[in-house]
C-alpha positions as CSV (number, residue, x, y, z in Angstrom):
1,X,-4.9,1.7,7.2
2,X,-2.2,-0.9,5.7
3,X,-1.6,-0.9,1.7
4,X,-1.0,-4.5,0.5
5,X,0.3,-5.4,-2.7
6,X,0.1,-9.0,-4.5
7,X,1.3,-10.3,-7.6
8,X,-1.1,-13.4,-8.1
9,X,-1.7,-14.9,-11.5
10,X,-3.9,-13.1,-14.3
11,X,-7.4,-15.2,-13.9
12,X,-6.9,-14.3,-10.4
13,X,-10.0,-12.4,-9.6
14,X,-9.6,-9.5,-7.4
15,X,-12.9,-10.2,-5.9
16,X,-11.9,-13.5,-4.6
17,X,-8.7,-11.8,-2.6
18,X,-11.2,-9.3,-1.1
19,X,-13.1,-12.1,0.2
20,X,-10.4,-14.2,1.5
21,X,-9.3,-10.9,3.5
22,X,-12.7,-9.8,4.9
23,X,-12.9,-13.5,5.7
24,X,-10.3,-13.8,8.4
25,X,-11.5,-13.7,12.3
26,X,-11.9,-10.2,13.7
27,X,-14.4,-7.4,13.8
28,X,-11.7,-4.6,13.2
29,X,-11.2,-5.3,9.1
30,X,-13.8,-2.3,8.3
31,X,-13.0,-1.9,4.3
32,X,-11.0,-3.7,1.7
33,X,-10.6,-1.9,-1.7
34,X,-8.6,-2.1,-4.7
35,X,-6.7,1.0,-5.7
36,X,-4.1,-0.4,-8.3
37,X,-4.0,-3.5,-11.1
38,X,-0.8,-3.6,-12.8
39,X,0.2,-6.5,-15.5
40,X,3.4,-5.7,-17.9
41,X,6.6,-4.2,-17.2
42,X,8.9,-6.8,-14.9
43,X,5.9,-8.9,-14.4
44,X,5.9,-12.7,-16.0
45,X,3.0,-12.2,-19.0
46,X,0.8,-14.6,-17.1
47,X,1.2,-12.2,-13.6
48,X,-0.6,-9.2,-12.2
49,X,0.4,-6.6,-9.6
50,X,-3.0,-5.8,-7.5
51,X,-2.8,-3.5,-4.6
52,X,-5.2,-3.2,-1.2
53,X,-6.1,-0.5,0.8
54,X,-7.3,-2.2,3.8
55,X,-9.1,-0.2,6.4
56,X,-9.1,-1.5,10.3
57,X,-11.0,0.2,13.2
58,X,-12.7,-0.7,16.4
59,X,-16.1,1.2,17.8
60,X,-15.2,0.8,21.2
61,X,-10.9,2.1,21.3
62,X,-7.9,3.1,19.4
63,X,-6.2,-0.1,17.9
64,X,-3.0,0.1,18.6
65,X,0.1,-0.7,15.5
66,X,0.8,-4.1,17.1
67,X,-3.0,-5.1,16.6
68,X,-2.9,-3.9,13.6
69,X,0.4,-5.5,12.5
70,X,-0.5,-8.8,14.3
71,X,-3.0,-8.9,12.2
72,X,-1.9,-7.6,9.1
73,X,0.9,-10.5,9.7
74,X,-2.4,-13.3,9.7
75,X,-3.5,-11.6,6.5
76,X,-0.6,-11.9,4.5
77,X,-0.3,-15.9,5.7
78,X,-3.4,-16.3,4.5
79,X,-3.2,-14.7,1.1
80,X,0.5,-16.5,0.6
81,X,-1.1,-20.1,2.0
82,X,-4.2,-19.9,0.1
83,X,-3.0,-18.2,-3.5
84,X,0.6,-19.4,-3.2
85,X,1.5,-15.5,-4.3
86,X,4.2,-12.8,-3.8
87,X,3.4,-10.2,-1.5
88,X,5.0,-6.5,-2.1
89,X,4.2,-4.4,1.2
90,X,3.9,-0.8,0.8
């Protein structure tokens, strides 16, 4: 499991993120869930804080952390290329 944070604009549906995630190249990405949406505070008044839980497993072995990490590492590319956002890990 790797926690993910992003701080994306505010008419930046969650629901697209999820998708752009459980949309990259692997069979190990087994769940994708929010579990925090945060707007205020520090944040510019057209930004939001939304956080990931993102689950990864494989059926046939233990994934090892540099799997994991590798591919962790493509996710975050892809949210920063595609949404042009900030990315607080966890």
């Amino acid at each position: 499991i790797r926690d993910i944070a992003l701080v994306v604009d505010s008419d930046c549906p969650a629901g697209r993120i999820i998708d752009l995630i459980t949309n990259v190249e692997t069979n190990l990405i087994r769940s994708v869930k929010v579990f925090d949406i945060f707007k205020g505070g520090k944040l510019p008044e057209n930004k939001k804080s939304v956080a990931f839980r993102i689950c990864f497993r494989s059926d046939e072995r233990t994934l090892t952390d540099a799997e994991v990490g590798e591919l962790h590492g493509k996710i975050v590319k892809l949210l920063r290329d595609e949404l042009r956002c900030d990315i607080r890990e966890m």
